[in-house]
C-alpha positions as a Markdown table, in Angstrom:
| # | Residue | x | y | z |
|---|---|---|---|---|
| 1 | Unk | -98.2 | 16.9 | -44.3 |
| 2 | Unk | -98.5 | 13.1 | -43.6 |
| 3 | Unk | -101.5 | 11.5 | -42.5 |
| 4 | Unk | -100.5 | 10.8 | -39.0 |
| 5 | Unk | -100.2 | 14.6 | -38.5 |
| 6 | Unk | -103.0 | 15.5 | -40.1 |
| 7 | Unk | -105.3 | 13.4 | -37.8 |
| 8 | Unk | -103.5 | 14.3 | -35.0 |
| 9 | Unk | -104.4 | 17.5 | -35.8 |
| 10 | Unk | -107.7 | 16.6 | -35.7 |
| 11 | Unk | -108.2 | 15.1 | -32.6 |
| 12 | Unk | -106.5 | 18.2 | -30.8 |
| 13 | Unk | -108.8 | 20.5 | -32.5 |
| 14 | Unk | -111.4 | 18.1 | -30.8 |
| 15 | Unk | -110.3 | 18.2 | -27.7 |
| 16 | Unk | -109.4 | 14.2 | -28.1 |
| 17 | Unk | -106.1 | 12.8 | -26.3 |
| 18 | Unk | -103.1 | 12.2 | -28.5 |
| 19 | Unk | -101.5 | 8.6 | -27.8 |
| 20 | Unk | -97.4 | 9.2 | -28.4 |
| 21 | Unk | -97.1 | 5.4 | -27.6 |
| 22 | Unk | -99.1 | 4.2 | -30.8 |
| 23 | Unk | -95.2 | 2.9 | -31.7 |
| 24 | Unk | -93.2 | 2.1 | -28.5 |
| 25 | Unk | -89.8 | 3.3 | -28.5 |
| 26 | Unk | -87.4 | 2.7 | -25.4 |
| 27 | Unk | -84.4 | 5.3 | -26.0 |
| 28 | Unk | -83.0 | 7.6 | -28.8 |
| 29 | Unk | -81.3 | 4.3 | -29.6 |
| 30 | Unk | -84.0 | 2.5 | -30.5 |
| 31 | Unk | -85.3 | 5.6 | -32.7 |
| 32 | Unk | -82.1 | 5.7 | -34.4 |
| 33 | Unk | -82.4 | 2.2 | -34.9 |
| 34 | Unk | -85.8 | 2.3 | -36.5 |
| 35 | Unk | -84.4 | 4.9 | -39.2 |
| 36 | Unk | -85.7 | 8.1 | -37.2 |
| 37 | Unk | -83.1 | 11.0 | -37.0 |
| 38 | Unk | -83.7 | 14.5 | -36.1 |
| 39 | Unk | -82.9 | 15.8 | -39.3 |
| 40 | Unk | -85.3 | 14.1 | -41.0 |
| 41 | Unk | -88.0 | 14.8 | -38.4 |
| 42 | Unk | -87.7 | 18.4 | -37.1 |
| 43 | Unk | -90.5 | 18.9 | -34.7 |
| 44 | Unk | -91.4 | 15.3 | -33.7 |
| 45 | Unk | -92.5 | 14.4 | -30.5 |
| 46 | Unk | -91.9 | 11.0 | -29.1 |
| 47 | Unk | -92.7 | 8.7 | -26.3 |
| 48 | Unk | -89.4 | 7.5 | -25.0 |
| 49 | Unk | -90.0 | 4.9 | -21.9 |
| 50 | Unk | -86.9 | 4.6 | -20.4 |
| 51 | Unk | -85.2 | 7.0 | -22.8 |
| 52 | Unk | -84.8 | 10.2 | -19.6 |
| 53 | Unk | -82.2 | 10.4 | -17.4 |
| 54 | Unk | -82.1 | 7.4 | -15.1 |
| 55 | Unk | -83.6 | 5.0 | -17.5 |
| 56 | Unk | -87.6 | 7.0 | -16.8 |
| 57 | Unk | -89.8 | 7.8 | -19.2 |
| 58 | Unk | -89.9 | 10.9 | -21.1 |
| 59 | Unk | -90.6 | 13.2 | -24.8 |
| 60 | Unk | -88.0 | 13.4 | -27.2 |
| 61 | Unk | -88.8 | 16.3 | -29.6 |
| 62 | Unk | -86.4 | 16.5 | -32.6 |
| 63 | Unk | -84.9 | 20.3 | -33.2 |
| 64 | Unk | -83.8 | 19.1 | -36.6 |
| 65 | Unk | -80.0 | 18.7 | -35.2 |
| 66 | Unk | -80.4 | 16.5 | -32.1 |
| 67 | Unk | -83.1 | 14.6 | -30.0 |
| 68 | Unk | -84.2 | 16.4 | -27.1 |
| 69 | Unk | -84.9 | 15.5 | -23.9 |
| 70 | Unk | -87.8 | 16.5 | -22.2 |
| 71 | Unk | -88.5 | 15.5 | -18.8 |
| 72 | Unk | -92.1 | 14.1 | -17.8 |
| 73 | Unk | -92.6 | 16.3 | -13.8 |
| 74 | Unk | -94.6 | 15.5 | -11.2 |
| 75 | Unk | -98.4 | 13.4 | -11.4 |
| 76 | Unk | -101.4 | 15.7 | -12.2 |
| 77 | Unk | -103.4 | 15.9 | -9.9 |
């Protein structure tokens, strides 16, 4: 397991926040473009922000095949 995992790990097991935007990607373009397919990183989660439909921001998880979308909802409140 790589390092980055590992202490992601750790910081959810310590109730710590996880920041997906410690490398900024804009679309699945720009992860293509920096060498990241799906295949090669099945169960990744990324920040994409402007990657969603309409150019908005959203997570990219990899099912091993294909980059997929998932939407960012409503604010917290």
């Amino acid at each position: 397991m790589g390092k980055q995992i590992v202490r992601g790990l750790e910081k959810l097991r310590n109730g710590e926040q996880l920041n997906l935007k410690a490398r900024a990607f804009t679309n699945v373009a720009s992860l293509t473009a920096a060498g990241l397919s799906p295949a090669k990183n099945p169960g990744a989660l990324i920040y994409l922000s402007t990657g969603g439909t309409g150019g908005v921001p959203c997570l990219a998880i990899s099912d091993g095949t294909n980059w997929k979308q998932v939407a960012i909802g409503a604010n917290a409140i």
